[in-house]
TORGU-469500 format. One record per residue (C-alpha): x, z, y; residue in three letters. Coordinates in pm, 1 decimal. Layout:
# residues N
ATOM:xx:zz:yy:rest
ATOM:X:Z:Y:ALA
...
# end
This chain:
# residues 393
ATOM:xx:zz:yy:rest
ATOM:-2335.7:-1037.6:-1920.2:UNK
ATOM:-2553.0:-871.2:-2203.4:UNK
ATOM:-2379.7:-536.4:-2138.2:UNK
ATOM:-2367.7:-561.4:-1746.5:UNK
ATOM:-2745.3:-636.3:-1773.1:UNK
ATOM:-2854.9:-327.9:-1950.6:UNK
ATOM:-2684.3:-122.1:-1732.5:UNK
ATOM:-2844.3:-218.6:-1440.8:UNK
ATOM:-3156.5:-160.3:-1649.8:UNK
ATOM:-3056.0:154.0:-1675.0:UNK
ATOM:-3017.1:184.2:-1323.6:UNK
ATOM:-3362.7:100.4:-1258.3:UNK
ATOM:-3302.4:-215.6:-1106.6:UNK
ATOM:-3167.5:-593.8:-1115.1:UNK
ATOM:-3096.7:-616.0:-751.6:UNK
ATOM:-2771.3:-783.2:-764.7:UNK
ATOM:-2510.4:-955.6:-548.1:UNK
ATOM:-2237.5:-1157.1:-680.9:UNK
ATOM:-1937.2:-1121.3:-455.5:UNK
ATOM:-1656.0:-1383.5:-452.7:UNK
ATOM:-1290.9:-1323.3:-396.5:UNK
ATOM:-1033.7:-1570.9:-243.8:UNK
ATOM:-848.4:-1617.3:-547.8:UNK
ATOM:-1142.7:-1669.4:-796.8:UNK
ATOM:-1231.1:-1382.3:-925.9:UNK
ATOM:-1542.3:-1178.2:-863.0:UNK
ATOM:-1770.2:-859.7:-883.2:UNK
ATOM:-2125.4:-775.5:-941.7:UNK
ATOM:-2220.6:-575.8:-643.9:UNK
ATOM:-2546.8:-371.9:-656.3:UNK
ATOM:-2772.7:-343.2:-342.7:UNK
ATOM:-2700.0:-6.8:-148.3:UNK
ATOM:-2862.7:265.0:-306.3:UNK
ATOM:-3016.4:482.5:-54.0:UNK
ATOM:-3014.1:853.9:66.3:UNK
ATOM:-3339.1:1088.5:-45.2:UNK
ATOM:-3280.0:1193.2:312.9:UNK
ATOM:-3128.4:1054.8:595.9:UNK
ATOM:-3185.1:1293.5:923.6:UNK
ATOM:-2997.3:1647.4:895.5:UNK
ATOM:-2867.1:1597.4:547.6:UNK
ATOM:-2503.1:1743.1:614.8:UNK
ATOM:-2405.3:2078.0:429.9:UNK
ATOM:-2046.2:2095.9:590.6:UNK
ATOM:-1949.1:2046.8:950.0:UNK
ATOM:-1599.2:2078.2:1078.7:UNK
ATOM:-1553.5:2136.1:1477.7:UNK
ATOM:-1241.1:2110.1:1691.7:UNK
ATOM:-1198.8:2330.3:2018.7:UNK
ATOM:-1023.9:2118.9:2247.3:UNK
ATOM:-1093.1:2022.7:2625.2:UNK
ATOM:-1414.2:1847.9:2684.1:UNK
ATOM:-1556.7:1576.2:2945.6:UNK
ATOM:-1589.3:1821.0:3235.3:UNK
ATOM:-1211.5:1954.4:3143.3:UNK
ATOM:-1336.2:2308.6:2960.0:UNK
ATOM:-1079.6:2366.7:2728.4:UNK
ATOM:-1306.2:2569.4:2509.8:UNK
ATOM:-1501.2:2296.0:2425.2:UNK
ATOM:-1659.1:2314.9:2042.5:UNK
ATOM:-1725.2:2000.8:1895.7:UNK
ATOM:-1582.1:1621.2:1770.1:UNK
ATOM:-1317.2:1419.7:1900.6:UNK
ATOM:-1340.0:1104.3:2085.6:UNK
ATOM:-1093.7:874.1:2227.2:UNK
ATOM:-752.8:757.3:2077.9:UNK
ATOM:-430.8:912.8:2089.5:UNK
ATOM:-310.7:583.2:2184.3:UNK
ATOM:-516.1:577.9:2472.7:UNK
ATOM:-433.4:905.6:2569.2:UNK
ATOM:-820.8:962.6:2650.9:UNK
ATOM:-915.4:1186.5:2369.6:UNK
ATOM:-1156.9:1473.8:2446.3:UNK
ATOM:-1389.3:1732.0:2242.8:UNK
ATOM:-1759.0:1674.2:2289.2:UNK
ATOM:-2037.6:1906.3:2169.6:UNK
ATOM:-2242.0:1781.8:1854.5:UNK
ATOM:-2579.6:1783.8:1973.9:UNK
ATOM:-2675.9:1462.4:1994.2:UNK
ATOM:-2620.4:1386.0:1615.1:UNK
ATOM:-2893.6:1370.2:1375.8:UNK
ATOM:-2685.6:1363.4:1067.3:UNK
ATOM:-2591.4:1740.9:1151.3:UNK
ATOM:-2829.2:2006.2:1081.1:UNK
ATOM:-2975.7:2230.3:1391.5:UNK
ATOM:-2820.2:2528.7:1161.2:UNK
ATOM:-2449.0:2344.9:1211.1:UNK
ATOM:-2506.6:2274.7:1548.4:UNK
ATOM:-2594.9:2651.6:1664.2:UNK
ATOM:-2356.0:2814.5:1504.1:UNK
ATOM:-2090.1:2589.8:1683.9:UNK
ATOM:-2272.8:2662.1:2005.3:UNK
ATOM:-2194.9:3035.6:1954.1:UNK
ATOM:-1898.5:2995.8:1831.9:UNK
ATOM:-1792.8:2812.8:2195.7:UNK
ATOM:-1975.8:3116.4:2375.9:UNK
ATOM:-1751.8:3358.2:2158.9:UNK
ATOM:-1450.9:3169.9:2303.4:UNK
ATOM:-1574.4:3165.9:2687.4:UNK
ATOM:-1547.0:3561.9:2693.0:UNK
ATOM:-1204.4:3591.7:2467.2:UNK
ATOM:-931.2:3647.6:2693.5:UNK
ATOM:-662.3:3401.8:2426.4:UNK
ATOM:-619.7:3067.7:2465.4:UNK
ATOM:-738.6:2792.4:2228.6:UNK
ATOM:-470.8:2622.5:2042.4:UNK
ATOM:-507.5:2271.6:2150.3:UNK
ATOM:-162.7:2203.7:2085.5:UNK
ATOM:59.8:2408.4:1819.1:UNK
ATOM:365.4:2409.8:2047.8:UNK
ATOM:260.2:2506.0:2385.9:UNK
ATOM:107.0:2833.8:2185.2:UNK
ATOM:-281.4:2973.2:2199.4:UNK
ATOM:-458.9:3110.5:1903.1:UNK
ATOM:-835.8:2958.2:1831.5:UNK
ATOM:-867.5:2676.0:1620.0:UNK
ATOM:-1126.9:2509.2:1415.9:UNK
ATOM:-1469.8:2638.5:1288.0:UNK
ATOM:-1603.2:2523.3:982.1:UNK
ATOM:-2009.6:2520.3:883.7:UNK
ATOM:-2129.4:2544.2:531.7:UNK
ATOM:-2500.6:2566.1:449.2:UNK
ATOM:-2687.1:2534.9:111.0:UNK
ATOM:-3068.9:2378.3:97.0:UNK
ATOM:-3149.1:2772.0:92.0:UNK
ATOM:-3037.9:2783.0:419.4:UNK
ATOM:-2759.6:3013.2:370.0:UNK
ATOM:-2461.6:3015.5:586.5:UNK
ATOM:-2107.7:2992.8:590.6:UNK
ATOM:-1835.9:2989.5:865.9:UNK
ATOM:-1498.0:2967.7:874.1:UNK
ATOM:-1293.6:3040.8:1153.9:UNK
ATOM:-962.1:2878.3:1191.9:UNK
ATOM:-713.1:3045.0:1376.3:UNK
ATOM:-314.0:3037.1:1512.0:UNK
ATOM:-189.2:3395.2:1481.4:UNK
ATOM:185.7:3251.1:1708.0:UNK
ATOM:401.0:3611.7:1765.0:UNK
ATOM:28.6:3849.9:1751.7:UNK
ATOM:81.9:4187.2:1600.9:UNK
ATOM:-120.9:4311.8:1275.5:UNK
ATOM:-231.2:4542.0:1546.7:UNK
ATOM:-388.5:4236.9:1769.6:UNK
ATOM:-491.2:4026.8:1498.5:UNK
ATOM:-723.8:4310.9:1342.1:UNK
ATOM:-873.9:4344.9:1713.1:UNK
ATOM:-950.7:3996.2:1677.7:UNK
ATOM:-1135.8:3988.5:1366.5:UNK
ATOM:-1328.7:4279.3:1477.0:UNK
ATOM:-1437.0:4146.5:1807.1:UNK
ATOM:-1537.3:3799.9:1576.8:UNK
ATOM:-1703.9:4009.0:1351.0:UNK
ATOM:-1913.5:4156.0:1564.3:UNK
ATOM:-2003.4:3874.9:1815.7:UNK
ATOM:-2152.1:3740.9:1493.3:UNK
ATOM:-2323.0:4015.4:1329.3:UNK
ATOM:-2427.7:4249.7:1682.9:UNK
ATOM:-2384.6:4047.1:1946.9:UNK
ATOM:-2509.8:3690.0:2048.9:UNK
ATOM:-2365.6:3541.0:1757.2:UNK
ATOM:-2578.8:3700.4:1544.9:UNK
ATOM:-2892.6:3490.5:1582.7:UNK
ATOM:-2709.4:3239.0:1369.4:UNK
ATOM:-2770.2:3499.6:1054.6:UNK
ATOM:-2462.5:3427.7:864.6:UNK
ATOM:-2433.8:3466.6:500.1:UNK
ATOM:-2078.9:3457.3:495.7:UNK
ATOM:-1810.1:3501.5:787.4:UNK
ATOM:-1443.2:3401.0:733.5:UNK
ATOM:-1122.6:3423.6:907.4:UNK
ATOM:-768.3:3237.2:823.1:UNK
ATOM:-498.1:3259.7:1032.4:UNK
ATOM:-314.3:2937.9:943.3:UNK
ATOM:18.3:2764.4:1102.7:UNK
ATOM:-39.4:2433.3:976.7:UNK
ATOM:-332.1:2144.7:1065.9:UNK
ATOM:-419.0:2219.8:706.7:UNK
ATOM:-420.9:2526.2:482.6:UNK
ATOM:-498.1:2579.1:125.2:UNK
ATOM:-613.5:2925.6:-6.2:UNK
ATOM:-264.4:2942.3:-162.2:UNK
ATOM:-101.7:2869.3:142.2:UNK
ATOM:-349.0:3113.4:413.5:UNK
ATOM:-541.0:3311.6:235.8:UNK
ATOM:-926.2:3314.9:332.8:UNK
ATOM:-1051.3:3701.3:521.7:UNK
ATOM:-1373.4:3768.1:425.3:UNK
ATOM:-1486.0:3898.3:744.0:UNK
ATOM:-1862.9:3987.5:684.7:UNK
ATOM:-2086.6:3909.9:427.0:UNK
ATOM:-2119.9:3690.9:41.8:UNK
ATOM:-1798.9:3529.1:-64.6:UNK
ATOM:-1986.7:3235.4:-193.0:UNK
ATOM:-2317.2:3039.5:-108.1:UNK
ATOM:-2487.0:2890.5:-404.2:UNK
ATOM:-2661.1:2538.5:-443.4:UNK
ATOM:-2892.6:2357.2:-703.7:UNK
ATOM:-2789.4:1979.9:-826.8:UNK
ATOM:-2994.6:1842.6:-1095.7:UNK
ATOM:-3122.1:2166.7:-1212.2:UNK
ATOM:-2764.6:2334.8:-1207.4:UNK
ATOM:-2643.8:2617.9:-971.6:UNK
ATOM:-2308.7:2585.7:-831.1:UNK
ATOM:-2075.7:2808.9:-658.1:UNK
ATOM:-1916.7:2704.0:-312.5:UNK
ATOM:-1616.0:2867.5:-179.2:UNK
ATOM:-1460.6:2851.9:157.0:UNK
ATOM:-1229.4:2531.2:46.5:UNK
ATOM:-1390.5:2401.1:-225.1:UNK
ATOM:-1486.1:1998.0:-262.5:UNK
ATOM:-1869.6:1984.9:-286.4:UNK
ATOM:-2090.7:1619.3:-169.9:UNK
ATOM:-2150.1:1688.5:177.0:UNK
ATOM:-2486.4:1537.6:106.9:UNK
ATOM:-2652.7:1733.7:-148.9:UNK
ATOM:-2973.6:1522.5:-228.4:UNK
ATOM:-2745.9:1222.4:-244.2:UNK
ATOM:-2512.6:1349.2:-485.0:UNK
ATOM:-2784.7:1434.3:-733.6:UNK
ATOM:-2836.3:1021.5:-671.5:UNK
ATOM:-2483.7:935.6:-685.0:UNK
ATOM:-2419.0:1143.6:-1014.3:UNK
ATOM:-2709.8:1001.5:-1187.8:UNK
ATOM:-2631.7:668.7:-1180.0:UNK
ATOM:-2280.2:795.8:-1268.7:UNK
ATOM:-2406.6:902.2:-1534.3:UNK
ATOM:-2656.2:552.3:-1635.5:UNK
ATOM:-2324.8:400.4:-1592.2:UNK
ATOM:-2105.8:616.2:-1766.1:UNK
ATOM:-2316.5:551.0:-2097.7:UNK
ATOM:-2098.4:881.5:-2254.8:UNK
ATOM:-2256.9:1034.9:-2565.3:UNK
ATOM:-2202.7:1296.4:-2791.7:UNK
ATOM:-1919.8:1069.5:-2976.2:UNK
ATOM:-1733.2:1045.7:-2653.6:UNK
ATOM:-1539.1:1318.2:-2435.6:UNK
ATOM:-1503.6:1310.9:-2063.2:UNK
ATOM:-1245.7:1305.5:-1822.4:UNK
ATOM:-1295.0:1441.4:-1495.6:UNK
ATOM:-1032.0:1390.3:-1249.6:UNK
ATOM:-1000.9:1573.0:-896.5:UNK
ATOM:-1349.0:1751.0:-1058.1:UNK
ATOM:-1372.0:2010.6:-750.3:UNK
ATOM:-1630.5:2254.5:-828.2:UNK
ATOM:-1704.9:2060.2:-1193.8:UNK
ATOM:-2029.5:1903.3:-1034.0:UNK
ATOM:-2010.5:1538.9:-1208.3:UNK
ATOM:-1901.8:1690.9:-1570.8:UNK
ATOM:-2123.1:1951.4:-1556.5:UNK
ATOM:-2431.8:1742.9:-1483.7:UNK
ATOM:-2365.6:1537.8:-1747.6:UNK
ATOM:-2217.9:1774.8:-1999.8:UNK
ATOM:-2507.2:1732.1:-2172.9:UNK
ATOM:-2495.5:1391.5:-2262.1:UNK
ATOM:-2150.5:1436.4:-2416.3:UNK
ATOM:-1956.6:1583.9:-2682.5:UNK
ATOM:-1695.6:1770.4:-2441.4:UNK
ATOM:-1584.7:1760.3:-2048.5:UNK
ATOM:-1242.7:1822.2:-1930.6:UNK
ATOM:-1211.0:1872.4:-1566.2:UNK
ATOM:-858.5:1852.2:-1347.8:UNK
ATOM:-797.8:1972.6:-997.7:UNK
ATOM:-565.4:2064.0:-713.5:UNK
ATOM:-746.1:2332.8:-567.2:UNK
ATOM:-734.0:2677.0:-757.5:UNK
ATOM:-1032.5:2825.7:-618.4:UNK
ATOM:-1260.3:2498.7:-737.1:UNK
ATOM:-1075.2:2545.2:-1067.8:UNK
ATOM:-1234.6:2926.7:-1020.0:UNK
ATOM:-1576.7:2834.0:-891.4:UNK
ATOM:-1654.5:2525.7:-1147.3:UNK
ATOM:-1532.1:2762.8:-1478.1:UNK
ATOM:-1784.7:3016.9:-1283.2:UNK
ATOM:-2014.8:2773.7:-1273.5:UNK
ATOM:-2025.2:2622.3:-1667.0:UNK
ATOM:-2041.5:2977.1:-1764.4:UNK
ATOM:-2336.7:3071.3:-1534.2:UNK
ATOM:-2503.6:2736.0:-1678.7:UNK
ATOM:-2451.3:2822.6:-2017.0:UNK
ATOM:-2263.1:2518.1:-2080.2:UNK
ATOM:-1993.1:2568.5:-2300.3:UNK
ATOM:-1829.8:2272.1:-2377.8:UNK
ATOM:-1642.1:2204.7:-2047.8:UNK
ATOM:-1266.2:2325.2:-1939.8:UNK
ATOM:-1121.2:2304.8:-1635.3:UNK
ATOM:-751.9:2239.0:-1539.5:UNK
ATOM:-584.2:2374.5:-1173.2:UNK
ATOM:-305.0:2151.6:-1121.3:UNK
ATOM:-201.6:1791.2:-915.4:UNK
ATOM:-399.9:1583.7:-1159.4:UNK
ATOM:-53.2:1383.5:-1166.6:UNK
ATOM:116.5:1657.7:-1353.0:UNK
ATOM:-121.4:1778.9:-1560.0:UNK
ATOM:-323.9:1486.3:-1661.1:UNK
ATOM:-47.7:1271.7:-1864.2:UNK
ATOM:64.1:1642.9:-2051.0:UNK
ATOM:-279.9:1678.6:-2136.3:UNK
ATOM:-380.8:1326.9:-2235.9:UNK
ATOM:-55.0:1322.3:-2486.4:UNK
ATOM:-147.1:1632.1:-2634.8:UNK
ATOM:-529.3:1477.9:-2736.8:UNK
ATOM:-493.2:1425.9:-3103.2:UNK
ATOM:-849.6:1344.4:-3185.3:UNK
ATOM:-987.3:977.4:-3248.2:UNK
ATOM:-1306.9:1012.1:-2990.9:UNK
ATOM:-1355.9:765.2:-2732.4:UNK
ATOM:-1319.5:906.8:-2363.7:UNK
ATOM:-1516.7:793.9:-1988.9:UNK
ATOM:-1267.1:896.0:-1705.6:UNK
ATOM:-1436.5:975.1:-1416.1:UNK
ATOM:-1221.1:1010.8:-1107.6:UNK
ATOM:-1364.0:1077.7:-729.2:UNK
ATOM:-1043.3:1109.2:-544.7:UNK
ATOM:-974.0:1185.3:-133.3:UNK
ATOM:-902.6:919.7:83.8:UNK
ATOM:-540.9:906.3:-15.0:UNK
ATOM:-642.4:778.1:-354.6:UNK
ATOM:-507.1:834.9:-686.6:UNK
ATOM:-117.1:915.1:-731.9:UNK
ATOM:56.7:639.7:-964.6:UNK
ATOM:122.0:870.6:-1205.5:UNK
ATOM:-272.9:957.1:-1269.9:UNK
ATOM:-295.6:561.3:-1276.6:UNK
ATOM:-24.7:525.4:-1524.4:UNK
ATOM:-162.0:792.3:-1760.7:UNK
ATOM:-547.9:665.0:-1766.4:UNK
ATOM:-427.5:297.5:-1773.8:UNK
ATOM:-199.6:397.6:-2118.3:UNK
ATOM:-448.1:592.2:-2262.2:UNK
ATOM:-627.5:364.4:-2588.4:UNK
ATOM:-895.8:558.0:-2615.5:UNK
ATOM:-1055.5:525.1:-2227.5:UNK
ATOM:-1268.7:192.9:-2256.7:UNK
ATOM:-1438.1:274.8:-1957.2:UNK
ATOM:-1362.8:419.9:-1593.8:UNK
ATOM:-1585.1:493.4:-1326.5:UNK
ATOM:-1403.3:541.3:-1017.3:UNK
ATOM:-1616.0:693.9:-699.4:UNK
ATOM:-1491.2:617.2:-337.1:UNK
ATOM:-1589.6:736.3:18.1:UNK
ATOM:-1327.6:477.4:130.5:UNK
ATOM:-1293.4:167.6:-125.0:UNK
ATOM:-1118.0:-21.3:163.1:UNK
ATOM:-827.3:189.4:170.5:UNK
ATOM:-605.6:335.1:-78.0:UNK
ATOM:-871.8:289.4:-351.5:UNK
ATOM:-815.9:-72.7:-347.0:UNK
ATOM:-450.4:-38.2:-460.4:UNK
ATOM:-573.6:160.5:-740.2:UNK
ATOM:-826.4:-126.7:-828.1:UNK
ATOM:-543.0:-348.5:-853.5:UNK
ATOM:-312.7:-128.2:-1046.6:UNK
ATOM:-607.4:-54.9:-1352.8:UNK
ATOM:-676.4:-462.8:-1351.2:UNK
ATOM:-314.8:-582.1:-1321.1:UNK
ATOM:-144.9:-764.5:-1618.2:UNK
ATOM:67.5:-508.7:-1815.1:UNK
ATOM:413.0:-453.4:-1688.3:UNK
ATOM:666.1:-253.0:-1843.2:UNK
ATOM:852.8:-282.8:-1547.0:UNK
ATOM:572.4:-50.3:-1366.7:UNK
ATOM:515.6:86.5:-1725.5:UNK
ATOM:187.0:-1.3:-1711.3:UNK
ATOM:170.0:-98.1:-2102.6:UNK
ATOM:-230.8:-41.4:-2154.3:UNK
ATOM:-443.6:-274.0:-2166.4:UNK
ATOM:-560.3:-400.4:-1892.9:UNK
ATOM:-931.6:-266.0:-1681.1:UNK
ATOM:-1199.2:-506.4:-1551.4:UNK
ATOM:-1427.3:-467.7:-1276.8:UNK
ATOM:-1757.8:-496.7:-1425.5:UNK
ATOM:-2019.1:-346.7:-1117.4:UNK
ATOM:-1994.9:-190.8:-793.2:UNK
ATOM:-2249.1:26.4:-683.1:UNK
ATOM:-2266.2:148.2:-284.7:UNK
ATOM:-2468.4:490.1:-229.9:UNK
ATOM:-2594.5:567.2:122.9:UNK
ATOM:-2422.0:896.0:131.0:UNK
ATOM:-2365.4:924.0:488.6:UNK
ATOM:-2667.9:766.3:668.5:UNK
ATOM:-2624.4:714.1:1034.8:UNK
ATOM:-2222.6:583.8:972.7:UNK
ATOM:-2102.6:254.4:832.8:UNK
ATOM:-2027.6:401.7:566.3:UNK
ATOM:-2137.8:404.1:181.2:UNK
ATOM:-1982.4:572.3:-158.1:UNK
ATOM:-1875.3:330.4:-373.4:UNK
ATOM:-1939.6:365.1:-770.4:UNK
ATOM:-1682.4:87.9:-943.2:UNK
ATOM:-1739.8:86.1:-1302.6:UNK
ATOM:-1448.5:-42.7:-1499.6:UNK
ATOM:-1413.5:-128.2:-1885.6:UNK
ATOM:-1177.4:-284.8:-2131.9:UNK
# end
C-alpha cells in the first residue's frame, strides 16, 4: 500500500473508500473530485428538431420520452443550468430560422424533409461555433446553395445575427452520424476553428473534433492524470483515442516522448497543429482505428523505455484488439484508463486487462491490477462522474 499511498499524496488528499466486490476482491475508490464550476460549464451542445409538447414540429431542443413508450418529444433547453445562455440562444434562433423556411424538418429519414440537428461550440473566450445538420433527400445543387445562403444570412444580417457567430457550418449528411470523411463540413461564414486554453496550452477545435465538454474540469481531470500517471523523462507515453492531443500534450513535459492515436483525421490535424503551435516537439500523432494502428506501432518500438498508456475511449469502449496489444506489451507497467461510462462497456475492458492470461484469447501479458479509482464531477447537475482507473503490473 506504500505505492497507492503516495499517490494519493500526490493527489492532494487521503480521502479514501475501500469498495468490496462479491467475489473478494476490491478497489480503492477516491472521494469524487469536484468541478471548478458547476452552473453553465458546457462548451458543446447538440439539439434535435423534432415535434415538441404543443405538437410544433420545429421544435429545437432535447428529447424526452422513450421510443418504447412511443411518447418521445423535443423540448426547448431553457430550463438547464448546465448549458450556457450562449448555447441556449443560438438554438432559439436557430428554431426561428426554421419557423419562416418553407422545408420540412427531417424528423424521420424516410418520410423525407431536410433540417436536422444544430450543434453549439463555445470557447471560455466566448467564441462561437454552429453547425448545422442537414438532409439534402433529391434537392438540386441549385436549391441546396439557396439554402446555405438564406442560413447564412439569417445568421450574419438577419435575426440570427445577435448570436455573433465566430464560425457558421453546414453538412448535408444522409446518415444519424457523419464524419468529415464521410460529409464534408461547409464553412458557411466565418473562422474554421475556435481556440481554447488548458493548463496554459492553446488548442485548436474543429467542427468534429473530441474536446472535454467541460473545460475547467478537464484541466482537473488531466492533472490528476497526470499525479497518477507518475511518467518521467525515462518513460514514453501512449495516448489512445488522443482527439485533439489534450492529455499528451499537457503532460508532454513530464516525459521523454508522447505518441497519440486516433480515428478522427481532422483531430489527428488539429492536435499536430496544436504541439507545433506549443512548441512541443516531442509528440506524434497517428489517424487511424487505434485497433489497427496501435499493435503495428507497438511491434515496431525497439527501444527499452518504460511506457504509461493512457486511453479515454467513447462509450463503446475499447476494441479487443487495442486490449490485446496494450495487455502484450512488457514494457506498459501502468494504464490509466478514463471513462464517462465505467458501467458499461468499460467494465469488460476492466476485466479483460485483469484476467488470468489465456492463450486461447491470446491474452499472453501479464496480467493488470486495479490499484485506484478516481470519479471527477465532470458533468455537474447529472448522475454522472468521469472515472480515472489507474492500473499497474
Amino acid at each position: 500500500m506504500q505505492t497507492l499511498a503516495s499517490r494519493l499524496r500526490e493527489l492532494g488528499t487521503d480521502k479514501l473508500e475501500i469498495t468490496q466486490r462479491p467475489d473478494g476482491l476490491c478497489c480503492p475508490l477516491h472521494s469524487v473530485v469536484p468541478s471548478p464550476v458547476v452552473n453553465g460549464y458546457r462548451n458543446k451542445s447538440t439539439f434535435s428538431v423534432n415535434r415538441g409538447p404543443d405538437g410544433n414540429p420545429k421544435t429545437v431542443g432535447l428529447y424526452v420520452g422513450t421510443g418504447r413508450g412511443q411518447n418521445i418529444v423535443c423540448v426547448r433547453a431553457n430550463h438547464l443550468e448546465n448549458m450556457p445562455e450562449k448555447h441556449k440562444q443560438v438554438a432559439q434562433c436557430y428554431e426561428e430560422f426554421l419557423q419562416q423556411s418553407p422545408l420540412d424538418p427531417c424528423l424521420l429519414f424516410h418520410q423525407g424533409g431536410h433540417w436536422r440537428e444544430l450543434t453549439v461550440r463555445t470557447n471560455s473566450a466566448g467564441h462561437t461555433m454552429a453547425i448545422i445538420t442537414f438532409h439534402p433527400q433529391d434537392l438540386s445543387q441549385e436549391e441546396l446553395c439557396t439554402q446555405k445562403a438564406l442560413l447564412k444570412e439569417f445568421f450574419t444580417c438577419g435575426p440570427g445575427a445577435v448570436c455573433n457567430l465566430t464560425s457558421l457550418y453546414f453538412q448535408e449528411s444522409i446518415m444519424t452520424r457523419s464524419s468529415h470523411q464521410q460529409s464534408p463540413y461547409q464553412l458557411l461564414y466565418g473562422e474554421p476553428y475556435i481556440f481554447e486554453e488548458v493548463l496554459g496550452l492553446k488548442f485548436r477545435i474543429s467542427p468534429d473534433a473530441f474536446f472535454q465538454i467541460n473545460t475547467a474540469g478537464a484541466e482537473v481531470l488531466y492533472q490528476i492524470v497526470g499525479k497518477l500517471s507518475r511518467a518521467d523523462k525515462n518513460t514514453a507515453l501512449l495516448d489512445v483515442c488522443c482527439g485533439t492531443g489534450a492529455i499528451g500534450l499537457s503532460l508532454a513535459c513530464q516525459t521523454s516522448k508522447v505518441v497519440g492515436v486516433e480515428v478522427v483525421e481532422q483531430a489527428v490535424e488539429d492536435a499536430r497543429w496544436n504541439a507545433a503551435f506549443n512548441g512541443i516537439s516531442n509528440c506524434e500523432f497517428h489517424s487511424g482505428k487505434a485497433e489497427m494502428v496501435l499493435p503495428q506501432f507497438l511491434l515496431s518500438q525497439e527501444d527499452d523505455r518504460l511506457v504509461v498508456a493512457v486511453v479515454n475511449p467513447s462509450r463503446a469502449g475499447l476494441h479487443y484488439r487495442v486490449v490485446r496489444a496494450i495487455r502484450n506489451c512488457e514494457a506498459i507497467r501502468t494504464l490509466i484508463y478514463v471513462s464517462c461510462k465505467p458501467e458499461g462497456e468499460a467494465m469488460r475492458n476492466f476485466l479483460e486487462f485483469c484476467c488470468p492470461p489465456d492463450s486461447g484469447k491470446k491474452l499472453v501479458g501479464e496480467s493488470f491490477a486495479p490499484l485506484l479509482a478516481v470519479p471527477v464531477d465532470m458533468f455537474p447537475h447529472t448522475m454522472h462522474c468521469e472515472l480515472v482507473m489507474l492500473f499497474t503490473r
